[in-house]
C-alpha positions in Angstrom: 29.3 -15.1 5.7 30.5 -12.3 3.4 33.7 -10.6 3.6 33.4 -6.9 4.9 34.4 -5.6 1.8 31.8 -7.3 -0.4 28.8 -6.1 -2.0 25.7 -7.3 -0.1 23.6 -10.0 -1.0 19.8 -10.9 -0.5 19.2 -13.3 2.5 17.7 -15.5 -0.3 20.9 -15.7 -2.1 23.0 -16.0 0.8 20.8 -19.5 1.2 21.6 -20.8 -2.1 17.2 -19.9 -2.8 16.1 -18.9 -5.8 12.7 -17.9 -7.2 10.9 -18.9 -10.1 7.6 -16.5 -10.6 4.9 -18.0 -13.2 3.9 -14.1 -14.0 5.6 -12.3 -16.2 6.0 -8.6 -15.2 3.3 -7.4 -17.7 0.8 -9.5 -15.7 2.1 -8.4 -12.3 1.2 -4.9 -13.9 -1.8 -5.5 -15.0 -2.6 -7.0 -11.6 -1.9 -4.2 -9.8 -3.7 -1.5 -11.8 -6.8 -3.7 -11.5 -6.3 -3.7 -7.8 -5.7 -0.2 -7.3 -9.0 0.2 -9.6 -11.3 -2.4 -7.1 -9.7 0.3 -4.3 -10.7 3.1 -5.4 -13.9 2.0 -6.1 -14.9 0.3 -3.3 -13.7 3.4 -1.2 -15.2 6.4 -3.0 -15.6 8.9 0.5 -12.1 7.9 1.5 -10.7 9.4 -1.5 -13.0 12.4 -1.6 -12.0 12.9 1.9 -8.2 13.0 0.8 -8.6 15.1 -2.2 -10.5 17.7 0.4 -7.5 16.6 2.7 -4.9 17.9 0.3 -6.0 21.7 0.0 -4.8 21.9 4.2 -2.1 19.5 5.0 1.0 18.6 2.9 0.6 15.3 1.2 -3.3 15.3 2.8 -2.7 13.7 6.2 -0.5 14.2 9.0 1.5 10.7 8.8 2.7 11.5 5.1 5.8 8.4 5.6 3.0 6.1 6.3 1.2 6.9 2.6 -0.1 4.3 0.7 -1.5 4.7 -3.1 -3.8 5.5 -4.6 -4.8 7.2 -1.4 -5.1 6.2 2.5 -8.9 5.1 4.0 -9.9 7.5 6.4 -11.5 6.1 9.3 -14.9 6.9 11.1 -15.1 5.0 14.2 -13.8 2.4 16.5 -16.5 0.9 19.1 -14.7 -2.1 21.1 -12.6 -4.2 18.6 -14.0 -3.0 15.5 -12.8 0.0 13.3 -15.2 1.5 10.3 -13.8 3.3 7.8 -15.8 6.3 6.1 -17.1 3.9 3.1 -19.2 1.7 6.3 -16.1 -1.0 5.9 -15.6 -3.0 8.8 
């Protein structure tokens, strides 16, 4: 346990765990622009809906702390369990 005046420690560290990644961080980059690109591809009305969006709320939706780049899905429907988004995702 650490002493109330110490600085504050990861719950990993405090365990004695460390972690060894195989990526380096020009590959986590690269993995993550890719992703973002597959996103806003596969969800081309969402983000026309948001960029419409912008022009009359601030940050283009009403929950801004819940944002989530490149832009949120905006959602169409839910009929019983199911929700579709405005791209006909399931």
């Amino acid at each position: 346990m650490p002493k109330a005046n110490s600085p504050p420690t990861s719950p990993m560290a405090e365990l004695g765990l460390t972690v060894k990644s195989q990526y380096k961080p020009s590959d986590l980059s690269a993995a993550v622009l890719a992703a973002k690109g597959r996103y806003v591809q596969r969800n081309p009305n969402s983000g026309k809906l948001f960029e419409e969006a912008t022009s009359y709320l601030p940050g283009g939706n009403t929950r801004t702390l819940l944002y989530s780049a490149p832009f949120p899905l905006c959602m169409k429907k839910g009929e019983d369990y199911k929700v579709f988004d405005e791209d006909d995702h399931v």
